[in-house]
PDB file of N, CA, C and O in Angstrom:
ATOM      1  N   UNK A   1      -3.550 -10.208 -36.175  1.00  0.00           N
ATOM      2  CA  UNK A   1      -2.907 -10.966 -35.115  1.00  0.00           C
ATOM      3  C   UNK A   1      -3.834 -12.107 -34.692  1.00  0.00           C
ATOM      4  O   UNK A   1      -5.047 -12.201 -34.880  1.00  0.00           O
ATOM      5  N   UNK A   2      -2.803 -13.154 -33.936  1.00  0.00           N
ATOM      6  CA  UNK A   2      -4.078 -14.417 -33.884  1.00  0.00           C
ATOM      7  C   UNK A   2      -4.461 -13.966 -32.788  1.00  0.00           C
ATOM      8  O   UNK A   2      -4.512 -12.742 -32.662  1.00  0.00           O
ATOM      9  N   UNK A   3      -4.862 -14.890 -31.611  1.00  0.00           N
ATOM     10  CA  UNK A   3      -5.511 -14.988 -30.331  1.00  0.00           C
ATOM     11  C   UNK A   3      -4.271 -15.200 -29.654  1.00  0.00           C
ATOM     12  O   UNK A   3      -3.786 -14.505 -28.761  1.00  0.00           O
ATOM     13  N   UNK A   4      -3.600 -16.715 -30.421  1.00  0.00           N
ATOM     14  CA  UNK A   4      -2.471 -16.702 -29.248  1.00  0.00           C
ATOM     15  C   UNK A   4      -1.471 -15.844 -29.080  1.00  0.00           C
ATOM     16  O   UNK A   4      -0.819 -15.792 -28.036  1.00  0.00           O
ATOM     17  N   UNK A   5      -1.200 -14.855 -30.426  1.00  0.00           N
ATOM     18  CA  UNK A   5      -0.159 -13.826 -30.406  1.00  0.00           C
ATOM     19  C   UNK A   5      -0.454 -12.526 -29.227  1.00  0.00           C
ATOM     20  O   UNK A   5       0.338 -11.926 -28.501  1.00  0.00           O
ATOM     21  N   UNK A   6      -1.974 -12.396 -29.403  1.00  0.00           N
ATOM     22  CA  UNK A   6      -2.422 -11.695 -27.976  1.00  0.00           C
ATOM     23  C   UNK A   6      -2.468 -12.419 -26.515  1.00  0.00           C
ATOM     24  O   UNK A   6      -2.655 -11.867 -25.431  1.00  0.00           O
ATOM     25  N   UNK A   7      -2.351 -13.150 -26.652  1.00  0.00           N
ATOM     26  CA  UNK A   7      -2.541 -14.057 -25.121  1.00  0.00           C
ATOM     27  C   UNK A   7      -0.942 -14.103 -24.851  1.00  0.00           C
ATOM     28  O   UNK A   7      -0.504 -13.800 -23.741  1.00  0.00           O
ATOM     29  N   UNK A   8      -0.226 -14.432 -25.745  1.00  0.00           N
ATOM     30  CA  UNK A   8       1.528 -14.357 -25.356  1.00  0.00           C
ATOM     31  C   UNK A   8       2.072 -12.522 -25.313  1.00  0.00           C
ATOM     32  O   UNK A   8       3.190 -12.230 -24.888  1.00  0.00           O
ATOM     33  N   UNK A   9       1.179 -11.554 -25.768  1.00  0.00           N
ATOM     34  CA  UNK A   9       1.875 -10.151 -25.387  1.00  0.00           C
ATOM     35  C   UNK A   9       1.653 -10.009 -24.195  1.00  0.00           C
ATOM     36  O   UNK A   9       2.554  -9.816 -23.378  1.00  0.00           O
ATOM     37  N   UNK A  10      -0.057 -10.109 -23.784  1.00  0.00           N
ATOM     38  CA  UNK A  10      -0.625 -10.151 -22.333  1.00  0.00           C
ATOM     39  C   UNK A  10       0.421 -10.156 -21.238  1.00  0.00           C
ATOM     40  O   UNK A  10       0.941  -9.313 -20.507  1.00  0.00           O
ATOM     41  N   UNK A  11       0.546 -12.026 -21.519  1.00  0.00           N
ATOM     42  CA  UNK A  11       1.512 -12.620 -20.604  1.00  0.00           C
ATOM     43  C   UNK A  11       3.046 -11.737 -20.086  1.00  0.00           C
ATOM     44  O   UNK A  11       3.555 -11.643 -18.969  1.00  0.00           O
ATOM     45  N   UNK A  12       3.433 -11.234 -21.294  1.00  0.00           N
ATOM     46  CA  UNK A  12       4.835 -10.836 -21.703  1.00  0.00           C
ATOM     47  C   UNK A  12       4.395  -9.059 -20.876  1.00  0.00           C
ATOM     48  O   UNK A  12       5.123  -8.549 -20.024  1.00  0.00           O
ATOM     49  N   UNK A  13       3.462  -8.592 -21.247  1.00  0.00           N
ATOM     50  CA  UNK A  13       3.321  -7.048 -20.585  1.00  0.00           C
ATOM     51  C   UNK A  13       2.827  -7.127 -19.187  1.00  0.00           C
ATOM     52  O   UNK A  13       2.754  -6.045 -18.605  1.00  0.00           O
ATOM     53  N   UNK A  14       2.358  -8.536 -18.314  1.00  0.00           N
ATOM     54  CA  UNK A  14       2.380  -8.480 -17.180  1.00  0.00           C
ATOM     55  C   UNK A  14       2.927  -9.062 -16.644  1.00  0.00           C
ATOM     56  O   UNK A  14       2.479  -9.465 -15.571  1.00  0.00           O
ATOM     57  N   UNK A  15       4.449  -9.513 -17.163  1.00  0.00           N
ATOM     58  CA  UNK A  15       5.478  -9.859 -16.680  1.00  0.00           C
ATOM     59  C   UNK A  15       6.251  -8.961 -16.202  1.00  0.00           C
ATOM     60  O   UNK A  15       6.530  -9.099 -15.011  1.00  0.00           O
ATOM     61  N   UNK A  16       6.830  -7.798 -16.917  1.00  0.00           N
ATOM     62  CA  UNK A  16       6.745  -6.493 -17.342  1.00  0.00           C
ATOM     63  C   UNK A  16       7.053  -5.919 -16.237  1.00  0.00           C
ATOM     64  O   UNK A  16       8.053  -5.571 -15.610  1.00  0.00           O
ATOM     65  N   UNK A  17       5.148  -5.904 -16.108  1.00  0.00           N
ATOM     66  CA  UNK A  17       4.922  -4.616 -14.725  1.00  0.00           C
ATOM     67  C   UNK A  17       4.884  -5.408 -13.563  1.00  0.00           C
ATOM     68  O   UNK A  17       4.857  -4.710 -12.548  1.00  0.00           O
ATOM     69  N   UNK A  18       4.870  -6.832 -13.316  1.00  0.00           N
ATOM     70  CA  UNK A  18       5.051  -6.986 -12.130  1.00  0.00           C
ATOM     71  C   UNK A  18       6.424  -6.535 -11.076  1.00  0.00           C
ATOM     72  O   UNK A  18       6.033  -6.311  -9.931  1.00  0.00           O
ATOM     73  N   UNK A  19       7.561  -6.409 -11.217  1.00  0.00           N
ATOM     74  CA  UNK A  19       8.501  -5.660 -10.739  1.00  0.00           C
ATOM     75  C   UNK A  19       8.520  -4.178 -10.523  1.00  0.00           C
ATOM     76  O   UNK A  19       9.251  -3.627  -9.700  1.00  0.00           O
ATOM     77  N   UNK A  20       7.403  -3.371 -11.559  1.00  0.00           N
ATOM     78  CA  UNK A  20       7.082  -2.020 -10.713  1.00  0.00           C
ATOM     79  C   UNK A  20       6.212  -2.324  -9.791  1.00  0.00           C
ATOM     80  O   UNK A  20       6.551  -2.079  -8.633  1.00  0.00           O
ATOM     81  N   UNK A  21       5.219  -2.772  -9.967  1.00  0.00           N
ATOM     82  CA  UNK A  21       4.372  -2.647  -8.726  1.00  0.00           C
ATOM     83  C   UNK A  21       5.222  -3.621  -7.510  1.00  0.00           C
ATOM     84  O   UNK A  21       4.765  -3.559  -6.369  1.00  0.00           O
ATOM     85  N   UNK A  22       6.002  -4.187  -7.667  1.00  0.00           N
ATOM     86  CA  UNK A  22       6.624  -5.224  -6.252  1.00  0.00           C
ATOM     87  C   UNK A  22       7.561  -3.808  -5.710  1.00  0.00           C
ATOM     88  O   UNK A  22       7.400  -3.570  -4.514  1.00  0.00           O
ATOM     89  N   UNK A  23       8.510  -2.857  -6.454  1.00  0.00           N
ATOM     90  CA  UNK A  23       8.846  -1.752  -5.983  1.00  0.00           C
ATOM     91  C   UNK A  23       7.954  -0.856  -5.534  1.00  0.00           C
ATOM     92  O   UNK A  23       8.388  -0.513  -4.434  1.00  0.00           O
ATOM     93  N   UNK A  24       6.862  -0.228  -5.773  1.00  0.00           N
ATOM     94  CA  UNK A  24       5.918   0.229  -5.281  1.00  0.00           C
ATOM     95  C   UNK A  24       5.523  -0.060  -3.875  1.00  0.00           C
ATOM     96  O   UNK A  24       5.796   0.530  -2.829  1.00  0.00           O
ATOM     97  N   UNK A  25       4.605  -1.423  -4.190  1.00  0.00           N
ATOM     98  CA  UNK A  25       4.412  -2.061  -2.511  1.00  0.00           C
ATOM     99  C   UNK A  25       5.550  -2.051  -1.475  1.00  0.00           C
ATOM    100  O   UNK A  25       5.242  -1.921  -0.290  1.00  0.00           O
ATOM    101  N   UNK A  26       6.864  -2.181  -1.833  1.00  0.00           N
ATOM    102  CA  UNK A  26       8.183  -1.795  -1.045  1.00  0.00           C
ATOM    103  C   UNK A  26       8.381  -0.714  -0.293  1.00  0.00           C
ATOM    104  O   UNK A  26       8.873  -0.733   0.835  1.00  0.00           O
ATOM    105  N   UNK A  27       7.919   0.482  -1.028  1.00  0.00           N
ATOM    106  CA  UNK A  27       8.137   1.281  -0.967  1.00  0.00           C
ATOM    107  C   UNK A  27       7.238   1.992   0.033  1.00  0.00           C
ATOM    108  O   UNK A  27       7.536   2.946   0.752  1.00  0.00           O
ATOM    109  N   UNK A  28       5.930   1.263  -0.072  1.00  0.00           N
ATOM    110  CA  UNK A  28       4.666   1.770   0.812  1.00  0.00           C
ATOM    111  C   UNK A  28       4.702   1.272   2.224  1.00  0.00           C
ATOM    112  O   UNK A  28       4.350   1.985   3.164  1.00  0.00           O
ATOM    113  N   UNK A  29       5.228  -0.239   2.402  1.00  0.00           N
ATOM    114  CA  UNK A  29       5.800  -1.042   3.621  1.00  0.00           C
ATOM    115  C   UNK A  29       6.788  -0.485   4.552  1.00  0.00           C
ATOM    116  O   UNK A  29       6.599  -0.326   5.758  1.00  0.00           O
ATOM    117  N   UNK A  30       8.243  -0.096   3.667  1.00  0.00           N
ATOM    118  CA  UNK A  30       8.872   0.797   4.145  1.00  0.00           C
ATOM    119  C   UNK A  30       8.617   2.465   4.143  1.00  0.00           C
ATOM    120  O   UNK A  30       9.668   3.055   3.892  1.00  0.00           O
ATOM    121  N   UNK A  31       7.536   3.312   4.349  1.00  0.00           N
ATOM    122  CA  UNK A  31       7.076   3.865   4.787  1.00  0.00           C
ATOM    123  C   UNK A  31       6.004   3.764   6.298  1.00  0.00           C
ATOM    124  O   UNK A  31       5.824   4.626   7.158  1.00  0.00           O
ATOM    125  N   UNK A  32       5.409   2.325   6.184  1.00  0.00           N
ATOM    126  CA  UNK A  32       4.338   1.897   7.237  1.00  0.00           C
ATOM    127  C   UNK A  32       5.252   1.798   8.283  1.00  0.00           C
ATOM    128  O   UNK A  32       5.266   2.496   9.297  1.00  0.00           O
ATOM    129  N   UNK A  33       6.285   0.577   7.883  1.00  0.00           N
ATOM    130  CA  UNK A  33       7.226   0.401   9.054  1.00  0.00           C
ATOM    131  C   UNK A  33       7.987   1.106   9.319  1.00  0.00           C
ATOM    132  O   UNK A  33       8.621   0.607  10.248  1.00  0.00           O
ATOM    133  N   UNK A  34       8.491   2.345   8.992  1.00  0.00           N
ATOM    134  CA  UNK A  34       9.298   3.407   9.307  1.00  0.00           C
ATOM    135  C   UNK A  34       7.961   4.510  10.652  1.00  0.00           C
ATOM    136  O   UNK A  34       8.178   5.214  11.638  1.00  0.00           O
ATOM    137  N   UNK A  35       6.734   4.097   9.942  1.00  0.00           N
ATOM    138  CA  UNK A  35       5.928   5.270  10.970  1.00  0.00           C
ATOM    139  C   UNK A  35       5.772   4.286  12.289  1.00  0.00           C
ATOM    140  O   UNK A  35       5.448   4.980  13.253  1.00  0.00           O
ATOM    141  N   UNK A  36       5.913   2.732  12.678  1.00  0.00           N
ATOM    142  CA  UNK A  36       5.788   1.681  13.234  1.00  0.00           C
ATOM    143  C   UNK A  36       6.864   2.331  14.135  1.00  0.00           C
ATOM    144  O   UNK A  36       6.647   3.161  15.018  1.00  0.00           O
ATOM    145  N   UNK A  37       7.584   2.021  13.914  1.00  0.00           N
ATOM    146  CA  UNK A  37       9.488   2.212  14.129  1.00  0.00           C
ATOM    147  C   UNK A  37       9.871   3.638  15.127  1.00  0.00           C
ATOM    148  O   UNK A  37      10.334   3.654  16.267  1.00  0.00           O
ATOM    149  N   UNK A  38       9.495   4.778  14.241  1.00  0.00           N
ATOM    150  CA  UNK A  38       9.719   5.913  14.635  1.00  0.00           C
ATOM    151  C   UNK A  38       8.411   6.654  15.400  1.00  0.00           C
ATOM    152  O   UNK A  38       8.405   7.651  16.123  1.00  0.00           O
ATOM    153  N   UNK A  39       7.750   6.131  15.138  1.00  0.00           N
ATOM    154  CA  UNK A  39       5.817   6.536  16.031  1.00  0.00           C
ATOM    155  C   UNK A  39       6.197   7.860  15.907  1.00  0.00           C
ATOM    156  O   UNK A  39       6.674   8.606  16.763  1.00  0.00           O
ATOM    157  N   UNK A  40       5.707   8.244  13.763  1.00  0.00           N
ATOM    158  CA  UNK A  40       5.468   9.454  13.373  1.00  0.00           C
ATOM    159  C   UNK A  40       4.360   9.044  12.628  1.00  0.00           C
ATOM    160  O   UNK A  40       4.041   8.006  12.048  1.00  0.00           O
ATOM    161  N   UNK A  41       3.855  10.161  12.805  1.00  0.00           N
ATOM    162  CA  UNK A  41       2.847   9.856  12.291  1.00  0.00           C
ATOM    163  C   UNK A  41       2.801   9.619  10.470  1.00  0.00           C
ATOM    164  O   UNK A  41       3.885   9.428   9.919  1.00  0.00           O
ATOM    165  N   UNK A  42       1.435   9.645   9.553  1.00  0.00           N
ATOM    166  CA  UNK A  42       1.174   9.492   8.153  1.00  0.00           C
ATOM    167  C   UNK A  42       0.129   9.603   7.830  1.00  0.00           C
ATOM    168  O   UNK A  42      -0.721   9.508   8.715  1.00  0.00           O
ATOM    169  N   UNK A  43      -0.263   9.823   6.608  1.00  0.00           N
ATOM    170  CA  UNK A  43      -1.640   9.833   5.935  1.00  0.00           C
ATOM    171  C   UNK A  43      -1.794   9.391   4.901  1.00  0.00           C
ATOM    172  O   UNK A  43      -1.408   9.902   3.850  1.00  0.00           O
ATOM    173  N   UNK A  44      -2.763   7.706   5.106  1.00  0.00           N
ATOM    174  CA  UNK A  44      -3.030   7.167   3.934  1.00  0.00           C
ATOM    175  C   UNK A  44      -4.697   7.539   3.157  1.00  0.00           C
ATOM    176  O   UNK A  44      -5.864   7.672   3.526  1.00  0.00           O
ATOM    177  N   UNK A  45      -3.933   7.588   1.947  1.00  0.00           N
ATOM    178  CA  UNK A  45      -5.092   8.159   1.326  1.00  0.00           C
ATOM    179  C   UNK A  45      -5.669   6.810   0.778  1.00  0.00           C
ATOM    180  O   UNK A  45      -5.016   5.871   0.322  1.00  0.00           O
ATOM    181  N   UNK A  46      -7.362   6.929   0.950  1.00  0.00           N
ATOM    182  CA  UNK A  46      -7.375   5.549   0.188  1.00  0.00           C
ATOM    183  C   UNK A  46      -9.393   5.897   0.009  1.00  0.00           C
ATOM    184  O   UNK A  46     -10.376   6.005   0.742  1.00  0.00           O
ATOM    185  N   UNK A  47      -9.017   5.950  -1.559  1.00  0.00           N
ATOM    186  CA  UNK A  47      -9.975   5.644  -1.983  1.00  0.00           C
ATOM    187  C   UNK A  47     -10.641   7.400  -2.782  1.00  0.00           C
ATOM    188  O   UNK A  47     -11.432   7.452  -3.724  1.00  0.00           O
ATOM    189  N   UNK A  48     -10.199   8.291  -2.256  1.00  0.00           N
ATOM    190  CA  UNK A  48     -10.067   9.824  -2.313  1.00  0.00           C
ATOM    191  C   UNK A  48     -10.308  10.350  -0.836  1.00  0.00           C
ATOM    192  O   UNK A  48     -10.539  11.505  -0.478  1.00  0.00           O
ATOM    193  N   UNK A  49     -10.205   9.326  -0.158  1.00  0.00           N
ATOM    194  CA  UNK A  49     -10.607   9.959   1.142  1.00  0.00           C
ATOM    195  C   UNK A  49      -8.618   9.901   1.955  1.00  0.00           C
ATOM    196  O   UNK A  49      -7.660   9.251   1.536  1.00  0.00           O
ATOM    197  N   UNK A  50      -8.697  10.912   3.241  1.00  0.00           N
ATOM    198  CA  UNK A  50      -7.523  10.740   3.772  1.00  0.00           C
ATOM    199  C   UNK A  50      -7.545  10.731   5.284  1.00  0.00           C
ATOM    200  O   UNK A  50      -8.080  11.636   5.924  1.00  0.00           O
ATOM    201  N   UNK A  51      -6.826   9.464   5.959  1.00  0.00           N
ATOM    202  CA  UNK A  51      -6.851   9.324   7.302  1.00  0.00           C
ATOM    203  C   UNK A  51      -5.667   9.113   7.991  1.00  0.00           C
ATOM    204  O   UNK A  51      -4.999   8.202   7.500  1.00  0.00           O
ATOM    205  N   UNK A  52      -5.179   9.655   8.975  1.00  0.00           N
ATOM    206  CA  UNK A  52      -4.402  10.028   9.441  1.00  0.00           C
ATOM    207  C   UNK A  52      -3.834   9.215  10.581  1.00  0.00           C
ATOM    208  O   UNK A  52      -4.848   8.930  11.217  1.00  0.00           O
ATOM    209  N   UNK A  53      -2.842   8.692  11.192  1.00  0.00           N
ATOM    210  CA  UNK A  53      -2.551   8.142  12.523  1.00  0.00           C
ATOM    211  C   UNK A  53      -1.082   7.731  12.307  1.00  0.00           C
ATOM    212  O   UNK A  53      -0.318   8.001  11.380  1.00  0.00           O
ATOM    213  N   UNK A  54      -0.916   7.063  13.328  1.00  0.00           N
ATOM    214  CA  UNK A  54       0.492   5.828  13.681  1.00  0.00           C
ATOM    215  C   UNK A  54       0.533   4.824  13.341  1.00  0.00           C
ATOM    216  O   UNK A  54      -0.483   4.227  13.697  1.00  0.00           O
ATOM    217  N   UNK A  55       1.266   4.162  12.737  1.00  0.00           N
ATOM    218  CA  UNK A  55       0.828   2.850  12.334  1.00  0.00           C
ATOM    219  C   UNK A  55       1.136   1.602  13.791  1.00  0.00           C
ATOM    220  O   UNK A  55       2.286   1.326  14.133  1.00  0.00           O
ATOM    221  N   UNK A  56       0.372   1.224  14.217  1.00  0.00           N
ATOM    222  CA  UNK A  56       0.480   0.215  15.611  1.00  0.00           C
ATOM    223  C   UNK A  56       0.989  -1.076  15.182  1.00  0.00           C
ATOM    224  O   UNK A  56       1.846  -1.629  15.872  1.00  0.00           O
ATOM    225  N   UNK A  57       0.606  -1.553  14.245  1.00  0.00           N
ATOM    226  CA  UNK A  57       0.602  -2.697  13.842  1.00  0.00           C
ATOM    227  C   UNK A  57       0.218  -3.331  12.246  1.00  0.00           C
ATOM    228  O   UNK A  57      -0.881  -3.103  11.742  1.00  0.00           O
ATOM    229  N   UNK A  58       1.478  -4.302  11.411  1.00  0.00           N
ATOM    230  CA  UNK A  58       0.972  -4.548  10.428  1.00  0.00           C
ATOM    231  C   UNK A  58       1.193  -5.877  10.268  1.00  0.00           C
ATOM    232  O   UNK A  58       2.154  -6.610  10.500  1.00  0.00           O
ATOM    233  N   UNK A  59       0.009  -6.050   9.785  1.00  0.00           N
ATOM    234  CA  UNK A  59      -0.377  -7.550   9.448  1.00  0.00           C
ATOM    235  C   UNK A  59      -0.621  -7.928   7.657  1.00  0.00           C
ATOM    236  O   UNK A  59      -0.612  -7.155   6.699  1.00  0.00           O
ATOM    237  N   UNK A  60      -0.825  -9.382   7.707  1.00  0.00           N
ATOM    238  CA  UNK A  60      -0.283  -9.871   6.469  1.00  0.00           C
ATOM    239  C   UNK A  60      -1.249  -8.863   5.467  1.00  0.00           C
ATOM    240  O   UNK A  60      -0.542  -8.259   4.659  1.00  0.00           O
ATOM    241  N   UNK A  61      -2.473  -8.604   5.366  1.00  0.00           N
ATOM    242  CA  UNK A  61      -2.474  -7.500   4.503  1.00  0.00           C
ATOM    243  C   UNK A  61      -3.556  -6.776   4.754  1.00  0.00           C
ATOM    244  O   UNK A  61      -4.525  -6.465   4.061  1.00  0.00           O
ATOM    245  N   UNK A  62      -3.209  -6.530   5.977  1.00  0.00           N
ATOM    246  CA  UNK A  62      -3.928  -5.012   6.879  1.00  0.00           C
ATOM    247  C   UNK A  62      -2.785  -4.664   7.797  1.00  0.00           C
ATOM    248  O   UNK A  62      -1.892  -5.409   8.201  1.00  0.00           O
ATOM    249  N   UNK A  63      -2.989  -3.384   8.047  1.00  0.00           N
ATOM    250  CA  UNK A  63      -2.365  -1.841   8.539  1.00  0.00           C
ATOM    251  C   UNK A  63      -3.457  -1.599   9.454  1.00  0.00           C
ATOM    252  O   UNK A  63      -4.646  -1.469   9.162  1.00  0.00           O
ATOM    253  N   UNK A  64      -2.537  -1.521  11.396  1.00  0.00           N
ATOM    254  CA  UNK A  64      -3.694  -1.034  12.149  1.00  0.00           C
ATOM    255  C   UNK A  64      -3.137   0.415  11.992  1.00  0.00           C
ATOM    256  O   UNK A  64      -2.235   0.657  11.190  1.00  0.00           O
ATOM    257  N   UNK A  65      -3.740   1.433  12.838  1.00  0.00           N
ATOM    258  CA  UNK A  65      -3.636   2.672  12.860  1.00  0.00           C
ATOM    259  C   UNK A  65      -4.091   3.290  14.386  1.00  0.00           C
ATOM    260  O   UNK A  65      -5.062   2.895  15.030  1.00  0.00           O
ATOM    261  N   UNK A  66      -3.580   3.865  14.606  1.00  0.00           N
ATOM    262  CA  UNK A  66      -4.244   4.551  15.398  1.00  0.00           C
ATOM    263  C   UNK A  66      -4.213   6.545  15.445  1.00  0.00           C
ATOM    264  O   UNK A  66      -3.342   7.153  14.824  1.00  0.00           O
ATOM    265  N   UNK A  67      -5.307   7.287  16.277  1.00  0.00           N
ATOM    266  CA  UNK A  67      -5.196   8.264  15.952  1.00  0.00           C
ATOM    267  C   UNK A  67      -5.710   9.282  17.174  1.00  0.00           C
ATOM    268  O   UNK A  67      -6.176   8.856  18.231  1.00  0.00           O
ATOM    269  N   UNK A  68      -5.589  10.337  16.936  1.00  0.00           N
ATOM    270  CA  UNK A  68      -6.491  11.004  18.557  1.00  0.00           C
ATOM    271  C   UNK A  68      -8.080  10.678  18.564  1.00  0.00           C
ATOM    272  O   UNK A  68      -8.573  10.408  19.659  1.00  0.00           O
ATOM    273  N   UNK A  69      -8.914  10.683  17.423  1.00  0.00           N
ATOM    274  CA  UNK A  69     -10.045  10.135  17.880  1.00  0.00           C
ATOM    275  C   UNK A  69     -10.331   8.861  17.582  1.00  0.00           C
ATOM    276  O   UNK A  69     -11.504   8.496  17.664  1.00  0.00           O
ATOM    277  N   UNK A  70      -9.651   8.253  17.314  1.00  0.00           N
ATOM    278  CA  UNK A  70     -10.052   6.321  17.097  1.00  0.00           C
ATOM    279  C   UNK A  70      -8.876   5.139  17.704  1.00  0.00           C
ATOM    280  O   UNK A  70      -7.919   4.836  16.992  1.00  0.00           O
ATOM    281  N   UNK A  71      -9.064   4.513  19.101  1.00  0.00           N
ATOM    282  CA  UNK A  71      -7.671   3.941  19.149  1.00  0.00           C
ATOM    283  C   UNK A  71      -7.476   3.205  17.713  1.00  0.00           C
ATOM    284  O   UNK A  71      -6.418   3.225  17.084  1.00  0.00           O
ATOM    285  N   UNK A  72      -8.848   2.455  17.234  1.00  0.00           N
ATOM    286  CA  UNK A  72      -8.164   1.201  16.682  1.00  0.00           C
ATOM    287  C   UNK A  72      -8.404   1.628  15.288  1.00  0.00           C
ATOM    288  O   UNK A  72      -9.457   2.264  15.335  1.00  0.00           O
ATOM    289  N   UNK A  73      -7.987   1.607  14.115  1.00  0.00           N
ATOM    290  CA  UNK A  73      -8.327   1.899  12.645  1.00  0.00           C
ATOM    291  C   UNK A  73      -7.368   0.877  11.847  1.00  0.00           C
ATOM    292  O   UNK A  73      -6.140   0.854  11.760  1.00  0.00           O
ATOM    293  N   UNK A  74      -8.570  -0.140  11.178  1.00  0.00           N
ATOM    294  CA  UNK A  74      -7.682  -1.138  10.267  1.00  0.00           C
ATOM    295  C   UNK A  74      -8.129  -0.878   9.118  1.00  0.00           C
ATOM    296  O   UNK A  74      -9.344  -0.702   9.026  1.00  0.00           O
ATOM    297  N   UNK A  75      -7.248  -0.772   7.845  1.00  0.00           N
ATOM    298  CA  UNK A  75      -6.750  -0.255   6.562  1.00  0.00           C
ATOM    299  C   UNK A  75      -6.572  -1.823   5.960  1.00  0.00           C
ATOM    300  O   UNK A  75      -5.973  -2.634   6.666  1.00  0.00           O
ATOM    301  N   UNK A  76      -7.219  -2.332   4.351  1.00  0.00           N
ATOM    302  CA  UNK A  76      -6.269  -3.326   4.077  1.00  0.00           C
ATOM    303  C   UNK A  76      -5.338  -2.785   3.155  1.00  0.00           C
ATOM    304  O   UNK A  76      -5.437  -1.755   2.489  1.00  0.00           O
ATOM    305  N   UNK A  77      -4.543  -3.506   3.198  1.00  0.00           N
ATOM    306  CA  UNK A  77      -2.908  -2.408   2.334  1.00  0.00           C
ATOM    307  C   UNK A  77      -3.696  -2.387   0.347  1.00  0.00           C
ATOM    308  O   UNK A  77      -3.902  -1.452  -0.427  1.00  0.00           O
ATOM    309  N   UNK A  78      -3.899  -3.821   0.226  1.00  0.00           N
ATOM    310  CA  UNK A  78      -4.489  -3.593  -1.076  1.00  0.00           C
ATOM    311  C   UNK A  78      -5.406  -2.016  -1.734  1.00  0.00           C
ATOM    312  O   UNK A  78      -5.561  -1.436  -2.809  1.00  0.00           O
ATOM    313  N   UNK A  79      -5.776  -1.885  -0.444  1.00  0.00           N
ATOM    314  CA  UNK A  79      -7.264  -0.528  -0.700  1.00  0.00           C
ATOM    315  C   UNK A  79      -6.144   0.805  -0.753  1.00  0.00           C
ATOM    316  O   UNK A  79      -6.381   1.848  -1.362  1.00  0.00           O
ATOM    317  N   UNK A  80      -5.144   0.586  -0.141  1.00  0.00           N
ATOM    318  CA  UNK A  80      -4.458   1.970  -0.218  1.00  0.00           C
ATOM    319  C   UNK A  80      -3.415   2.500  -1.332  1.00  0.00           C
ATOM    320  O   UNK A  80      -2.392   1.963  -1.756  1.00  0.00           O
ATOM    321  N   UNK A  81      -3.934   3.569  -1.620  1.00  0.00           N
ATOM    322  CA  UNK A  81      -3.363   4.328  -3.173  1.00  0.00           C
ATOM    323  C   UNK A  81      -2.462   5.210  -2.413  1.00  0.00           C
ATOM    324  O   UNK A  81      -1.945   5.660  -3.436  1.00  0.00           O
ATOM    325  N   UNK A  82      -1.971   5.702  -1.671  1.00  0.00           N
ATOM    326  CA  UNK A  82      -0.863   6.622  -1.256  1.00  0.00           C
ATOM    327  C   UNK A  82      -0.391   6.622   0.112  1.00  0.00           C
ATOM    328  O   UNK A  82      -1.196   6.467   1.031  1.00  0.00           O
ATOM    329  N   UNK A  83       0.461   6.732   0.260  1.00  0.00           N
ATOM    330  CA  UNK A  83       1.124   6.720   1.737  1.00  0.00           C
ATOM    331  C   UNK A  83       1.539   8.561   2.144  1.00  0.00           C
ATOM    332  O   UNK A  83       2.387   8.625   1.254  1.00  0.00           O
ATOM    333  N   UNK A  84       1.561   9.436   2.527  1.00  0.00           N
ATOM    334  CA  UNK A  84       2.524   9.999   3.029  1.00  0.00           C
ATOM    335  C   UNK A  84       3.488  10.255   4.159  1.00  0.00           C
ATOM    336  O   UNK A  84       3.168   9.306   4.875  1.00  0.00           O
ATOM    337  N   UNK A  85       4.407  10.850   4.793  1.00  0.00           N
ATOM    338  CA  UNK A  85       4.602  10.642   6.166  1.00  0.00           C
ATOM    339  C   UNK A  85       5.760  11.872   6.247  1.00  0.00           C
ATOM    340  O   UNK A  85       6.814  11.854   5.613  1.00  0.00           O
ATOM    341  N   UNK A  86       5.251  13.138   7.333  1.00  0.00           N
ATOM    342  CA  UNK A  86       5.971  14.163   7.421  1.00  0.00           C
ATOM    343  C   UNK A  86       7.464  13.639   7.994  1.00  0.00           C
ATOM    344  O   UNK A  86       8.374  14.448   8.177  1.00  0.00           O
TER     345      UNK A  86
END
């Protein structure tokens, strides 16, 4: 294969996956703003670690939080690998 035949699959396989991950991030937003909304709580896991609160406030790409021992806890959404929310 040449160079450019690899530089045009590249292109073509992260064309691809950009529409899963835009569903993904959707999916994590509408979870944030549902705990915003309903002031239930969640636990984002990020990084292997897991922290817990309300979401107070979200901004263009940070997540405040709050929790019983920290009013203020800011998250940037990029850093976070999982959402959950009972």
């Amino acid at each position: 294969m040449t160079r450019r035949t690899n530089i045009g699959l590249l292109g073509a396989a992260l064309l691809a996956a950009s529409p899963a991950i835009a569903k993904e991030d959707n999916a994590m937003k509408d979870i944030l703003e549902a705990s915003q909304n309903d002031k239930k709580g969640l636990m984002l896991y990020v990084k292997g670690q897991s922290i817990a609160g309300i979401v107070v406030k979200i901004g263009g790409d940070t997540v405040e939080l709050r929790s019983r021992e920290y009013n203020r806890i800011l998250v940037r959404i990029d850093a976070i690998d999982a959402v959950a929310m009972s």
